[in-house]
MARVOGU-816427 format. One line per 5 residues: their letters; for each residue x negated, y, z negated of N, C-alpha, C. Coordinates in nm, 4 decimals. Layout:
<sites>
a	X/Y/Z/X/Y/Z/X/Y/Z; ...
</sites>
This chain:
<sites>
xxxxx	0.7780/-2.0255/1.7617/0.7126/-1.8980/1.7910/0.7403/-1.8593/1.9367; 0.7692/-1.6942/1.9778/0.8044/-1.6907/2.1212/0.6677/-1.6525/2.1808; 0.6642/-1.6560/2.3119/0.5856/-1.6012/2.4131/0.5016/-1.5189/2.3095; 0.6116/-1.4006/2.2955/0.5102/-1.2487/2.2737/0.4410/-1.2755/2.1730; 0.5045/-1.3423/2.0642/0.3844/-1.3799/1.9503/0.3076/-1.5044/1.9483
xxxxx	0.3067/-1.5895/2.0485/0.1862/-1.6346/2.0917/0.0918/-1.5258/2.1629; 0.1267/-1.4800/2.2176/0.0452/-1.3789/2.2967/-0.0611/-1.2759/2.1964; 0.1063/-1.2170/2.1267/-0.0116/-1.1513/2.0194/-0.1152/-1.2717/1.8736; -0.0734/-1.3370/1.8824/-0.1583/-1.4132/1.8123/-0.2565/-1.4433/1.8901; -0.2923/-1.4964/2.0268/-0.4191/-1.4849/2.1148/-0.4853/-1.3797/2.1024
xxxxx	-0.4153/-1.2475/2.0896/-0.5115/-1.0972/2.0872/-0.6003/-1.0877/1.9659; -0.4731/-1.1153/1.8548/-0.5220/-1.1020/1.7346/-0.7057/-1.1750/1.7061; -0.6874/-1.3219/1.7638/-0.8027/-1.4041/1.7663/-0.9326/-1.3543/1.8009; -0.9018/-1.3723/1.9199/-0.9793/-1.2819/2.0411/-1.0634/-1.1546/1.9575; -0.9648/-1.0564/1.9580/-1.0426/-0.9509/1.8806/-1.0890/-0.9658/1.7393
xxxxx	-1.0565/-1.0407/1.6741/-1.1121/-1.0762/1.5318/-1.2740/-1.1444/1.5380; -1.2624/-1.2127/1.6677/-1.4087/-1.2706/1.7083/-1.4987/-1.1598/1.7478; -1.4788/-1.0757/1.7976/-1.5488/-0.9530/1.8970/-1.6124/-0.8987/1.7373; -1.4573/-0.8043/1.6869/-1.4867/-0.7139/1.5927/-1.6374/-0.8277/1.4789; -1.5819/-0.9304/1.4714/-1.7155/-1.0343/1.3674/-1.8367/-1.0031/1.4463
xxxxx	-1.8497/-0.9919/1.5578/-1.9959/-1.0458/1.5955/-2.0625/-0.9000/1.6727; -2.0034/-0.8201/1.7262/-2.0019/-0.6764/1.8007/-2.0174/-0.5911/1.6912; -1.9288/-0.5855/1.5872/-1.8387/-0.4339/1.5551/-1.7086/-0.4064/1.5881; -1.6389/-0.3454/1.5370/-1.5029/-0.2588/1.5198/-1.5622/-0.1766/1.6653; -1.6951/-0.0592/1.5892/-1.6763/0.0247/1.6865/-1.7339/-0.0103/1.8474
xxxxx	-1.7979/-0.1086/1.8469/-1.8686/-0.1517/2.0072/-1.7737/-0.2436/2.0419; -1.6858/-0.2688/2.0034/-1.5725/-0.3664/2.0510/-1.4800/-0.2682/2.1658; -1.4285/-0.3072/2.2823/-1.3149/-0.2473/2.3466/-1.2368/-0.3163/2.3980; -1.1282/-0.2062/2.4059/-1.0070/-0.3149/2.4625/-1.0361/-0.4266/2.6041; -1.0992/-0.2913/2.7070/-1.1250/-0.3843/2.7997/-1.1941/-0.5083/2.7500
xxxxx	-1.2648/-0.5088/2.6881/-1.3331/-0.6345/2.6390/-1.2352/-0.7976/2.5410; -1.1762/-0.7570/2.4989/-1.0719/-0.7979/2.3919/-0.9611/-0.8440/2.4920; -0.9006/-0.7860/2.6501/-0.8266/-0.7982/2.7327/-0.8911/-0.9349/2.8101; -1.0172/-0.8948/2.8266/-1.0904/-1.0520/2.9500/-1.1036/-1.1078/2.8048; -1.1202/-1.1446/2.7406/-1.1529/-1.2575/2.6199/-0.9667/-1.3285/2.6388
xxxxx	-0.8918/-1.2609/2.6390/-0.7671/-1.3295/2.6450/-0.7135/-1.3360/2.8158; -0.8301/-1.3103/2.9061/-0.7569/-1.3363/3.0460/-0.6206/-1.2631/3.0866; -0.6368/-1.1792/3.0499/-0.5639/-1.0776/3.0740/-0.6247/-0.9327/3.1123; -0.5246/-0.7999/3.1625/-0.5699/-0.6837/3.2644/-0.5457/-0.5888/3.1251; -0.6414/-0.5098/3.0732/-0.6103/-0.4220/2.9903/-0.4839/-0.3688/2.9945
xxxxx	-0.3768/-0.3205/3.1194/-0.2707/-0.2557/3.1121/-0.2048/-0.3783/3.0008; -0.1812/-0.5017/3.0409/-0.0940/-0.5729/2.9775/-0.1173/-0.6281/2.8304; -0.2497/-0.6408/2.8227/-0.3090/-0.5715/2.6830/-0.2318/-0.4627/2.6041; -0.2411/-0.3399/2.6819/-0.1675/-0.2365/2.5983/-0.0269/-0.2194/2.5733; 0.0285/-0.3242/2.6515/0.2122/-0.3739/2.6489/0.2237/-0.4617/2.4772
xxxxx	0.1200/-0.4740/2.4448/0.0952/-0.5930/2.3326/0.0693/-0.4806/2.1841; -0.0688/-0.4074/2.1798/-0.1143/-0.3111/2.0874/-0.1158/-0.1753/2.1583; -0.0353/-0.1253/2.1191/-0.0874/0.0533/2.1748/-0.2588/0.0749/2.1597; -0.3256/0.0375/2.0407/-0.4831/0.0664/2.0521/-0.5346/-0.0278/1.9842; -0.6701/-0.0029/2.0232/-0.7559/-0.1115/1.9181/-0.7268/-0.1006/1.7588
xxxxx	-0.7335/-0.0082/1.7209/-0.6814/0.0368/1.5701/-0.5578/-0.0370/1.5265; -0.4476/-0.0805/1.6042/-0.3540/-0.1388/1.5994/-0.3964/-0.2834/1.5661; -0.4455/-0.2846/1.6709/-0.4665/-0.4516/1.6477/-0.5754/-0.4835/1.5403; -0.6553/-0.4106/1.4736/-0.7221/-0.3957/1.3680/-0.6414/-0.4195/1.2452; -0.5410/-0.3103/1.2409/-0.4508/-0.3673/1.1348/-0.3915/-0.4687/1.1195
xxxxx	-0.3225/-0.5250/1.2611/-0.2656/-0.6441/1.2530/-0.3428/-0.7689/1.1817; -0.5262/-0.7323/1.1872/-0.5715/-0.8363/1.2083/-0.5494/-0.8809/1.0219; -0.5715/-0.7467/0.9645/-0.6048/-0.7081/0.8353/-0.5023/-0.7566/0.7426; -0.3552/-0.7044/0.7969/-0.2037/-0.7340/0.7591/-0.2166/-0.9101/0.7252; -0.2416/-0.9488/0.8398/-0.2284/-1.1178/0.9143/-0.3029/-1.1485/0.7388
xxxxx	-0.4061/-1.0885/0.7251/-0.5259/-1.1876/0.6380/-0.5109/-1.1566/0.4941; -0.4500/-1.0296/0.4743/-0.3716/-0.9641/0.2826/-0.2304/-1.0231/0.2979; -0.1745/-1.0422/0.3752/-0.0757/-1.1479/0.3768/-0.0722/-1.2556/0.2928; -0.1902/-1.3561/0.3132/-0.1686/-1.4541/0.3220/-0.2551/-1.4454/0.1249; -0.3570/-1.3315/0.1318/-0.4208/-1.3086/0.0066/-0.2905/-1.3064/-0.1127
xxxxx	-0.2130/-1.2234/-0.0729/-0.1071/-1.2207/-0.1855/0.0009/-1.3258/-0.1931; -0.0223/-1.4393/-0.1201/0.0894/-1.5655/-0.1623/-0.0256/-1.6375/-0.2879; -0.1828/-1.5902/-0.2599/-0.2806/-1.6701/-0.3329/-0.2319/-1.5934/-0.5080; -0.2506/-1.4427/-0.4539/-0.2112/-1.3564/-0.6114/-0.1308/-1.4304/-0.6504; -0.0402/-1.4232/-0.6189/0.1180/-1.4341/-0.6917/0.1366/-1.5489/-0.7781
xxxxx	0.0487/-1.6365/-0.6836/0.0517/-1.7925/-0.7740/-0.0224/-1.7214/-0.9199; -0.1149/-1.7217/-0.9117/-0.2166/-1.6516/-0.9974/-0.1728/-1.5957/-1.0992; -0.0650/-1.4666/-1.0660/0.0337/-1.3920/-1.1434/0.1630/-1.5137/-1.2260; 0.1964/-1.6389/-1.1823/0.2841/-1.6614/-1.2645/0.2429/-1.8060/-1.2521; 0.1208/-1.8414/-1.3116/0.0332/-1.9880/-1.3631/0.1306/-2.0352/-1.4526
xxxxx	0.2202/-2.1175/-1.4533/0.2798/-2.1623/-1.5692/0.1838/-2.2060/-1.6976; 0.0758/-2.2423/-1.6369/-0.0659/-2.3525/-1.7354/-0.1425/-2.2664/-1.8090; -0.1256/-2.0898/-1.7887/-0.2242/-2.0180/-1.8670/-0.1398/-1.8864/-1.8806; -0.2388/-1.8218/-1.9936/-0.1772/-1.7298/-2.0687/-0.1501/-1.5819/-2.0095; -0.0911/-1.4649/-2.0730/-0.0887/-1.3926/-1.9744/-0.2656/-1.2515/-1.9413
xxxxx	-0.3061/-1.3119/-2.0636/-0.4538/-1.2837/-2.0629/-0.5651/-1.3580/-1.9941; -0.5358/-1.4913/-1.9513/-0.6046/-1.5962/-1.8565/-0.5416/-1.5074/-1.7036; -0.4083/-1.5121/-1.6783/-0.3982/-1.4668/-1.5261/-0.3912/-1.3117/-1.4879; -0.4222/-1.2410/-1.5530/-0.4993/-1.0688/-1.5203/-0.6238/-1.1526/-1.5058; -0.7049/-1.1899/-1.5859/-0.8295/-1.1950/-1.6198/-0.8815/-1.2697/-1.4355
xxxxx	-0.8107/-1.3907/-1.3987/-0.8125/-1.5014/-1.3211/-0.7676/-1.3613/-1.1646; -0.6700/-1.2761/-1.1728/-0.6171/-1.2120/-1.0916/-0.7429/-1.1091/-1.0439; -0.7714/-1.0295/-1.1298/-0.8651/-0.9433/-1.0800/-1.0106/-1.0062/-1.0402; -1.0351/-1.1454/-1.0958/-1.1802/-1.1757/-1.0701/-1.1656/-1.2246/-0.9302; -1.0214/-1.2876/-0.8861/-1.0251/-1.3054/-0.7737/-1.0339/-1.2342/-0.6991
xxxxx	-0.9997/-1.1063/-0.6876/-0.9899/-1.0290/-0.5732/-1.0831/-0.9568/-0.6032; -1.1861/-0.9588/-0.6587/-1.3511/-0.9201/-0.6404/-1.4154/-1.0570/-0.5913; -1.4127/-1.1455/-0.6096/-1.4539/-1.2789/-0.5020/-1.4365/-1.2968/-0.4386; -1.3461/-1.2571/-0.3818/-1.2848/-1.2594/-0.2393/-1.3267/-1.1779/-0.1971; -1.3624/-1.0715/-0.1989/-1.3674/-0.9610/-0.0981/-1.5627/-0.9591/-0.0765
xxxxx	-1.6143/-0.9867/-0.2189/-1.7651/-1.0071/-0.1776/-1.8075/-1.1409/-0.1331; -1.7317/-1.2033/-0.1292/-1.7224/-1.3765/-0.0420/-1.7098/-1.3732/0.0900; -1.6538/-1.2697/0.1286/-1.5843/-1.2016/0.2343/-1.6410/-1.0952/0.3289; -1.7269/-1.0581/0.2967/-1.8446/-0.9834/0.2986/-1.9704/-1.0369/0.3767; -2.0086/-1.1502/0.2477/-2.0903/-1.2501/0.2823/-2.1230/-1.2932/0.4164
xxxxx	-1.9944/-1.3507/0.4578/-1.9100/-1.4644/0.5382/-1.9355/-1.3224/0.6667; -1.8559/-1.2317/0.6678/-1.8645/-1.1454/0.7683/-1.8675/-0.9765/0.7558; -2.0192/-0.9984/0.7357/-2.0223/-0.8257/0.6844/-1.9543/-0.6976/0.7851; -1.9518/-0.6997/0.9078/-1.8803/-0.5958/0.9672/-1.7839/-0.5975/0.9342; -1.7374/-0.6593/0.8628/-1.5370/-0.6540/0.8396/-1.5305/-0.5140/0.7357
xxxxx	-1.6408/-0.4721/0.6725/-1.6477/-0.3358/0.5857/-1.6026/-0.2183/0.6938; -1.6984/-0.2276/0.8531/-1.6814/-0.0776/0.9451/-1.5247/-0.0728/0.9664; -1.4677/-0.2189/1.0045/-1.3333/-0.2091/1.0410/-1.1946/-0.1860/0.9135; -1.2844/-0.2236/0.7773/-1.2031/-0.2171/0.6859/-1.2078/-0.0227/0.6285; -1.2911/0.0306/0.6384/-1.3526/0.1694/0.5883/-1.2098/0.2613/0.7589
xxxxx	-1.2947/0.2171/0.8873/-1.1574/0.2582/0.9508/-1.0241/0.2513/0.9019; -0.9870/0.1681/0.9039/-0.8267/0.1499/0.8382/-0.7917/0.2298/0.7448; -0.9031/0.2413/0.6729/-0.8996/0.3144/0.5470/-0.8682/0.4437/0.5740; -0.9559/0.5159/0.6746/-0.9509/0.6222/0.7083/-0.8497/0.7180/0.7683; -0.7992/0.6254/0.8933/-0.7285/0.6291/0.9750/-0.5968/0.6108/0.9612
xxxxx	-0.5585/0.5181/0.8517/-0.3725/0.4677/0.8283/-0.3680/0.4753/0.7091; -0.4157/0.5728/0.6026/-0.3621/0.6112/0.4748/-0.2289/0.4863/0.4457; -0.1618/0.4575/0.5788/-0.0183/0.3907/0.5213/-0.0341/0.2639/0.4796; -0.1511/0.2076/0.5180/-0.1951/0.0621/0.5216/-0.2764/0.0346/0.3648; -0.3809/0.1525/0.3575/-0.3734/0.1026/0.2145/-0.2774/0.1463/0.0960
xxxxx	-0.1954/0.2033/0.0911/-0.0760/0.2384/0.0328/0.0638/0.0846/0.0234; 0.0250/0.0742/0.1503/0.0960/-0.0705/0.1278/0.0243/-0.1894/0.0746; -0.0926/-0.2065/0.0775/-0.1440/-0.2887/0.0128/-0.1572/-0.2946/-0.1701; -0.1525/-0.1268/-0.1665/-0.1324/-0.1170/-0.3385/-0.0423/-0.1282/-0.4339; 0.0997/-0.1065/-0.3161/0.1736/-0.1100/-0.3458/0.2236/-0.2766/-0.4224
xxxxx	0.2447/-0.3103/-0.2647/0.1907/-0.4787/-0.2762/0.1098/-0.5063/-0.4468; 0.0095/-0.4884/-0.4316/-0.0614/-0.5405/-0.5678/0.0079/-0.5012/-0.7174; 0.0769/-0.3674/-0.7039/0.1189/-0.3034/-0.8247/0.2519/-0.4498/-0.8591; 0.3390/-0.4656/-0.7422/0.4306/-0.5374/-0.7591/0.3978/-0.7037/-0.8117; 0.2914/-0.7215/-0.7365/0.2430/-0.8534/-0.8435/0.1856/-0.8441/-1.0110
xxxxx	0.1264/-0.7039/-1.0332/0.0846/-0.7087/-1.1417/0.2345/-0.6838/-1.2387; 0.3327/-0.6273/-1.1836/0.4248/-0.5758/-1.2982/0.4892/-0.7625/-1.2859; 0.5181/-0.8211/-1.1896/0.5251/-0.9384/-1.1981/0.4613/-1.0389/-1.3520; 0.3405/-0.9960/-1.3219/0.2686/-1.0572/-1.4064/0.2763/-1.0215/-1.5511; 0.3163/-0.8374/-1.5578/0.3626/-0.8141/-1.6915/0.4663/-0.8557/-1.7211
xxxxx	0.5952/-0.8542/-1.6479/0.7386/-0.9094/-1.6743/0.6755/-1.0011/-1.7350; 0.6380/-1.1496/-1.7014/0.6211/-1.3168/-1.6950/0.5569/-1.2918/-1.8520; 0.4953/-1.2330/-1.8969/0.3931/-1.2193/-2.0197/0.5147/-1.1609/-2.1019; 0.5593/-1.0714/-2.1159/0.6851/-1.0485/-2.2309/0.7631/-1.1213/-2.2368; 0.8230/-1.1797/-2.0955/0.8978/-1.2703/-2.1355/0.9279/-1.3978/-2.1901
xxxxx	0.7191/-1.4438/-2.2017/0.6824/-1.5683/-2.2868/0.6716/-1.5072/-2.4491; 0.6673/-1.3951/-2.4379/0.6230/-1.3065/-2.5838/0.4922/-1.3327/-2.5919; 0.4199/-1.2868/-2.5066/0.2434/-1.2804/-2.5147/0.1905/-1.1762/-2.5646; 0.2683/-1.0791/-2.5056/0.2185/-0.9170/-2.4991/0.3398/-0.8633/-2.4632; 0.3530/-0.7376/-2.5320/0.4661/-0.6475/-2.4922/0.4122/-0.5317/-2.4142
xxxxx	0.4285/-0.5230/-2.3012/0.3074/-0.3812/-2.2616/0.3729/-0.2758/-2.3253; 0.2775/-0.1793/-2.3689/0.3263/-0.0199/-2.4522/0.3815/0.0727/-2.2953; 0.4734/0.0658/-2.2518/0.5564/0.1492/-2.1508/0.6050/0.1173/-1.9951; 0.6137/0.1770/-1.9278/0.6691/0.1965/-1.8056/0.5839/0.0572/-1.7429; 0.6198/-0.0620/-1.7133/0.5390/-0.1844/-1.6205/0.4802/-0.1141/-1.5208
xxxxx	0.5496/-0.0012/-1.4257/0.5219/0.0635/-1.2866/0.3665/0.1220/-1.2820; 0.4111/0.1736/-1.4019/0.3074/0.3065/-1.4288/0.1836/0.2160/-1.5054; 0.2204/0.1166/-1.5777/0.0829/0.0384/-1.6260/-0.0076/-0.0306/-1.5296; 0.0952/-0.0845/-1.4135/-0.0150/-0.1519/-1.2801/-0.0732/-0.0453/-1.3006; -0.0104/0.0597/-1.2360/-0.0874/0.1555/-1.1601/-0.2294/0.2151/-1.2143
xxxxx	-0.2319/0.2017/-1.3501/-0.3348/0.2670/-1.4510/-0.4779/0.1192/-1.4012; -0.3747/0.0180/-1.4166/-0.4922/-0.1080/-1.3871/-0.5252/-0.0829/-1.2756; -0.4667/-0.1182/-1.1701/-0.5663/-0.0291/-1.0085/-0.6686/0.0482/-1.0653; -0.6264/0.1511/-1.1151/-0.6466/0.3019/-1.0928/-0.8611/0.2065/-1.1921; -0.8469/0.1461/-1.3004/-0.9340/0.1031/-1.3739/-1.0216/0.0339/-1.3189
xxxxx	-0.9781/-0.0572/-1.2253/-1.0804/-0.1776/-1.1598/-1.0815/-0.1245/-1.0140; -1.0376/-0.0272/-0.9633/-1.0514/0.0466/-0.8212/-1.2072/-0.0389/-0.7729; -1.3106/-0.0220/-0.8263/-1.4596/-0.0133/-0.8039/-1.4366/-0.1665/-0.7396; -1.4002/-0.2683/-0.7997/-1.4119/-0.3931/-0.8002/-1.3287/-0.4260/-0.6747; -1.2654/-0.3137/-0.5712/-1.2079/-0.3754/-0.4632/-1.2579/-0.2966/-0.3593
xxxxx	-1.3726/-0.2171/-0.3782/-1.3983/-0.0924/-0.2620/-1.5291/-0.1418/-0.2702; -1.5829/-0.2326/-0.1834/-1.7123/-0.2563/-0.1365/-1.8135/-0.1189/-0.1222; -1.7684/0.0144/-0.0739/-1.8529/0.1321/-0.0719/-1.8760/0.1764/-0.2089; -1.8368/0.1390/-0.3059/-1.8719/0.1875/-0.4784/-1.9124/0.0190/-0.5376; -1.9792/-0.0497/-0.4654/-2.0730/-0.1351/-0.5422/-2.1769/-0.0775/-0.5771
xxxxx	-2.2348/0.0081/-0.5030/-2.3881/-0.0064/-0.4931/-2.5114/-0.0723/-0.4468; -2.4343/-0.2047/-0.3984/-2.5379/-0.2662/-0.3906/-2.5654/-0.3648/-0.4894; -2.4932/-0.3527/-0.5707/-2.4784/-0.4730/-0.6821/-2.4612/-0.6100/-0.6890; -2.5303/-0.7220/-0.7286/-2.4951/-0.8595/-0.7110/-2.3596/-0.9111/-0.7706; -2.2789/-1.0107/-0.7019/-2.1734/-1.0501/-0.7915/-2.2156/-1.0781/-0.9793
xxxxx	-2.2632/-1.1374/-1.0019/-2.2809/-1.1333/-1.1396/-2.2593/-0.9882/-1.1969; -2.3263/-0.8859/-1.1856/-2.2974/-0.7663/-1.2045/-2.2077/-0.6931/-1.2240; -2.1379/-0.7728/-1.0963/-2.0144/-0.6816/-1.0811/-1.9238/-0.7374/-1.1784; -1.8966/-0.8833/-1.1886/-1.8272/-0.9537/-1.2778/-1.8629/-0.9038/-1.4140; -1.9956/-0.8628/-1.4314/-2.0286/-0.8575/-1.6263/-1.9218/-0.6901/-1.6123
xxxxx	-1.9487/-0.6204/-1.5352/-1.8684/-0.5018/-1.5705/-1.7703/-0.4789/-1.5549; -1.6971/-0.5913/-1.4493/-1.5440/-0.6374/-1.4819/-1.5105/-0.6853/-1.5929; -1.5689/-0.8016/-1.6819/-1.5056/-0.8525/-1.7697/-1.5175/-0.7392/-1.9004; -1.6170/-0.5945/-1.8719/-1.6141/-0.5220/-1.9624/-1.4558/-0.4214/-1.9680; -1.4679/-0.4164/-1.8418/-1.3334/-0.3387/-1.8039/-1.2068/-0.4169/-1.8528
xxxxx	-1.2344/-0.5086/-1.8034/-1.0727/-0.5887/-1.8600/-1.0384/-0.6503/-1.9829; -1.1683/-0.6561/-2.0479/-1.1570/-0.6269/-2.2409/-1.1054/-0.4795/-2.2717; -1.1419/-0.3803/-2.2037/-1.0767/-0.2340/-2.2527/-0.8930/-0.2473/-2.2231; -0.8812/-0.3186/-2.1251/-0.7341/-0.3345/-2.0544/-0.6435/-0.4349/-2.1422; -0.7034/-0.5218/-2.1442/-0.6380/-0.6225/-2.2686/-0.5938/-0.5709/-2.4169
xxxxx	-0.7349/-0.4742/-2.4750/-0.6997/-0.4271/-2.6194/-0.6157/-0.2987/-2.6124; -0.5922/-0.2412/-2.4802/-0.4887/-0.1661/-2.4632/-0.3303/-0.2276/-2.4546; -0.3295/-0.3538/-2.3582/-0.2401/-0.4360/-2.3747/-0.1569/-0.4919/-2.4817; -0.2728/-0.5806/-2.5618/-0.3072/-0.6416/-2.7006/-0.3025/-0.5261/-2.7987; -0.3475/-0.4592/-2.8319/-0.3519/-0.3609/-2.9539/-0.3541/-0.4442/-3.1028
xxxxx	-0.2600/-0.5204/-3.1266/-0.2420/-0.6054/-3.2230/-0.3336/-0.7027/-3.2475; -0.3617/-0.7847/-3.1132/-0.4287/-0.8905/-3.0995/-0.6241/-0.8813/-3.1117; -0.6013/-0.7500/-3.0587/-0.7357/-0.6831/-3.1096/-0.7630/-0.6254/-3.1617; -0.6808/-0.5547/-3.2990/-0.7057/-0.5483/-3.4344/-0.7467/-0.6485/-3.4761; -0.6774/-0.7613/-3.4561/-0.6957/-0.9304/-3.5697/-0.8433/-0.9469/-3.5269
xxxxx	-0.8910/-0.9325/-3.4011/-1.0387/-0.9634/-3.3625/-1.1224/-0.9301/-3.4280; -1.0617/-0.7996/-3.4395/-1.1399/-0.7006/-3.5338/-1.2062/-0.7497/-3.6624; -1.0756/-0.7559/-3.7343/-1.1183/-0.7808/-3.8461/-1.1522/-0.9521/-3.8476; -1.1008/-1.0241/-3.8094/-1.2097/-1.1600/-3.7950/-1.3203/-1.1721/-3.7911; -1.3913/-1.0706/-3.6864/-1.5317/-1.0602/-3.7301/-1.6046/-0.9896/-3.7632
xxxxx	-1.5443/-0.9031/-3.9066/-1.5982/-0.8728/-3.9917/-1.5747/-0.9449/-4.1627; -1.4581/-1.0274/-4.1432/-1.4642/-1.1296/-4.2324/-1.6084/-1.2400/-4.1937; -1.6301/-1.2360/-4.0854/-1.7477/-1.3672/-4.0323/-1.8724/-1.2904/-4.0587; -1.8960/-1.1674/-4.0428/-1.9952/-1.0773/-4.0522/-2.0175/-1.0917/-4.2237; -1.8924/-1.0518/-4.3072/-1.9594/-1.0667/-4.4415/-1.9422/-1.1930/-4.5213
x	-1.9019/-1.2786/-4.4175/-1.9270/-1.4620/-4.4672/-2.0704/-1.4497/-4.4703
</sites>
């Protein structure tokens, strides 16, 4: 690693501690500059703004989230209805685990949001590409054939479990909650998937119904 990215990895720290225990918004550079012993000018040789280094901090930490997806996305040990199922519950545990652990990370995450349209665009992007991942890996065991475009099917799944990654549309809801109305959602996603497989359900239990 050189100089500069030791350096910026000191900033990164530094301000990741502030933003936890301060705020995003009562955090400042000058402040974030003496935490690393350094003169704000040379600070700003590093991040043009705090917002910068916000993202970095964010980048640094969905980084490392999507080497966790990906495994997830191509489990050799489970089916391709076990790793959607395993994929999306994670990244609602994570993020209200995450929460938990350090609730201001919402003011600085809602900024980002606000502010760099490009950042969550790349992150979705990001996710769409693991899920079509995950559809490839499933046809090509012959699990499920998805009915069209892989691109356009992530995108419908985002577009379905959105709620389950935007802490501001919980409500206020306990994880259990959120999970019972995930696993409702991702039974609608599966028998869209499945179609076949949940016909047979179908009628299975109504053969058991008039056993």
């Amino acid at each position: 690693m050189s100089e500069k990215d030791t350096v910026r990895c000191q900033i990164i720290s530094a301000a990741g501690k502030r933003f936890s225990h301060f705020g995003y918004a009562k955090t400042t550079m000058a402040e974030v500059a003496t935490d690393c012993s350094m003169s704000p000018g040379n600070l700003y040789r590093f991040f043009p703004g705090k917002l910068d280094i916000a993202e970095a901090i964010a980048t640094e930490d969905y980084e490392k989230h999507l080497v966790v997806m990906r495994k997830i996305a191509v489990a050799p040990d489970k089916d391709g209805r076990q790793r959607l199922h395993d994929l999306l519950f994670e990244e609602l545990r994570r993020t209200y685990h995450k929460l938990e652990k350090d609730p201001r990370a919402v003011e600085m995450a809602r900024t980002i949001s606000h502010e760099r349209q490009s950042f969550a665009n790349w992150m979705l992007a990001h996710e769409r590409t693991i899920l079509v991942e995950l559809l490839d890996e499933s046809e090509r065991r012959g699990e499920f054939v998805p009915p069209g475009d892989k691109e356009e099917i992530a995108e419908m799944i985002q577009s379905a479990t959105m709620k389950f990654r935007y802490p501001q549309l919980w409500s206020k809801l306990t994880l259990p909650k959120l999970e019972r109305e995930l696993e409702g959602v991702l039974k609608l996603i599966l028998n869209g998937l499945c179609p076949r497989a949940a016909a047979d359900r179908a009628d299975a239990a109504k053969h058991e119904a008039v056993a």
